[in-house]
C-alpha positions in Angstrom: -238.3 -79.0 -137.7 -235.5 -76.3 -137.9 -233.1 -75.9 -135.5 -230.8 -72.7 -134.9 -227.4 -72.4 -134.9 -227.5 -71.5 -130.8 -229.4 -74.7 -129.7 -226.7 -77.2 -131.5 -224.3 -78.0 -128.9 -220.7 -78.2 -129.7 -218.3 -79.9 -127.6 -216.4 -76.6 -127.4 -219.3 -74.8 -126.0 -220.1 -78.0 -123.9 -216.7 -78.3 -122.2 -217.2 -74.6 -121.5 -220.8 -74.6 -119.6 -219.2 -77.8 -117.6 -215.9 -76.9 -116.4 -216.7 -74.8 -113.3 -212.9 -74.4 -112.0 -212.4 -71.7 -114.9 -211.4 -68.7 -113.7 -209.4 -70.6 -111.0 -206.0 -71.4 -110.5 -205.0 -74.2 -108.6 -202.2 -73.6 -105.8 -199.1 -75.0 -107.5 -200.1 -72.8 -110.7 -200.5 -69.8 -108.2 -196.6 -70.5 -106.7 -194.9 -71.4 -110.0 -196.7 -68.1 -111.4 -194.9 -66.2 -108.3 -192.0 -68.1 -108.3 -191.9 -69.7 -104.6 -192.6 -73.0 -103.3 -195.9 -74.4 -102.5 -194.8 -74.6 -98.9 -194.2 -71.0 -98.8 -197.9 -70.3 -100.5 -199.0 -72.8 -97.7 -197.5 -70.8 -94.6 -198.5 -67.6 -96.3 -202.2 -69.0 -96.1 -202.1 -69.9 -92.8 -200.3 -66.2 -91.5 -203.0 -65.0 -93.7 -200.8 -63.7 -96.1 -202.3 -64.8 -99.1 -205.6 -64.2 -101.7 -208.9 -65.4 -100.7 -209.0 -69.2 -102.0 -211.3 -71.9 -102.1 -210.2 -75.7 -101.0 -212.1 -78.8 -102.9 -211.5 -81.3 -101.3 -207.1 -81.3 -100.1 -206.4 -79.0 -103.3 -206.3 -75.2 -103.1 -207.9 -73.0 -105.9 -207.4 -69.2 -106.4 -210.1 -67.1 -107.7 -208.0 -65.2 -110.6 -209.9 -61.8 -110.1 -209.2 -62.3 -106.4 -205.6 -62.7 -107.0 -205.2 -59.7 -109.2 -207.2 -57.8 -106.7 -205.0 -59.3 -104.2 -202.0 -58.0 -105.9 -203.2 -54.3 -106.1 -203.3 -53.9 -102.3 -199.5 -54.7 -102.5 -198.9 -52.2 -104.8 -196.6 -49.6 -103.3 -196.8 -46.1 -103.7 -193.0 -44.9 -104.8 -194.0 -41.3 -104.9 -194.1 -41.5 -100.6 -190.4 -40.8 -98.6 -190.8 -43.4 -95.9 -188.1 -42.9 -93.6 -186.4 -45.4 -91.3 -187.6 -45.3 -87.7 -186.0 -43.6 -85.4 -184.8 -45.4 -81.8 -186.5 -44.8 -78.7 -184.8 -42.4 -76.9 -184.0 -45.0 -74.1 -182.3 -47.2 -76.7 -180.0 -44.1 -78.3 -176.2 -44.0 -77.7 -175.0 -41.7 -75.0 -171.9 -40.7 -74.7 -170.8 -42.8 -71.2 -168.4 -45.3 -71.1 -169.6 -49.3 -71.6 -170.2 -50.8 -68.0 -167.1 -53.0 -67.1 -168.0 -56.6 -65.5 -165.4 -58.0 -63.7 -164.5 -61.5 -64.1 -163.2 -64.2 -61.5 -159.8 -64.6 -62.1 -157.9 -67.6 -62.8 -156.1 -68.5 -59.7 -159.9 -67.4 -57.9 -160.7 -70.2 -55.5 -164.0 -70.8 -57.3 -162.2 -71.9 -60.2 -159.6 -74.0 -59.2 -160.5 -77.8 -58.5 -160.1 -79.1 -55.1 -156.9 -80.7 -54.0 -155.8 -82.9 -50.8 -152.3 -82.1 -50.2 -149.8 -84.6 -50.7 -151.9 -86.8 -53.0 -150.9 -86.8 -56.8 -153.3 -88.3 -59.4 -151.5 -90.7 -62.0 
C-alpha cells in the first residue's frame, strides 16, 4: 500500500483548505491599514463610501481584491486641469453699494422699559 506525497496531509496544508476568511481582512485591519478610526470606516459604510464587505456575524470582513479594486476607482487622474467652479451669475459681486438696515435707536420707545412717573425702584 503506497501512498503519494499529495494524499499525506500536513497540518500546513490543512490549516490552509480550512481557514476560509483568507483573502479577507477584517474591519479594524482595513482602518489601521488606512490610518482612520473604525468609526470613520463605519459611517463610510453606511454613506456607502466604502469596499464591498461581508458581515459574519457583528464583525466586518473585506474581500482584499475588492479593496484593491476599490482603491483604483479613487485613483485620480493628475494629467486633467480641473478648475474651480465658477459662481452663479446671481451670486457674483456687483458693483452696488451693501443695503443699509436701519436699526432702532436707543432712546426708541420700543426699547426703553416702562416707567410710572414719580415711582423709583430701590
Amino acid at each position: 500500500m503506497s501512498h503519494a506525497i499529495e494524499d499525506i496531509a500536513t497540518p500546513q496544508a490543512d490549516a490552509a483548505s480550512t481557514d476560509f476568511l483568507s483573502g479577507f481582512i477584517s474591519e479594524q485591519d482595513f482602518a489601521a491599514r488606512r490610518g482612520v478610526t473604525m468609526r470613520t470606516c463605519q459611517r463610510d459604510r453606511q454613506l456607502r463610501k466604502s469596499p464591498p464587505y461581508v458581515q459574519i456575524g457583528r464583525r466586518i470582513y473585506y474581500r482584499i481584491d475588492a479593496v484593491r479594486q476599490w482603491l483604483m476607482g479613487l485613483e485620480q487622474d493628475n494629467t486633467l486641469t480641473v478648475k474651480a467652479p465658477r459662481a452663479r451669475s446671481d451670486m457674483r459681486r456687483t458693483n452696488q453699494a451693501p443695503t443699509q438696515y436701519s436699526r432702532p435707536s436707543v432712546g426708541s420707545a420700543s426699547l426703553v422699559s416702562p416707567r410710572v412717573s414719580g415711582e423709583t425702584k430701590l
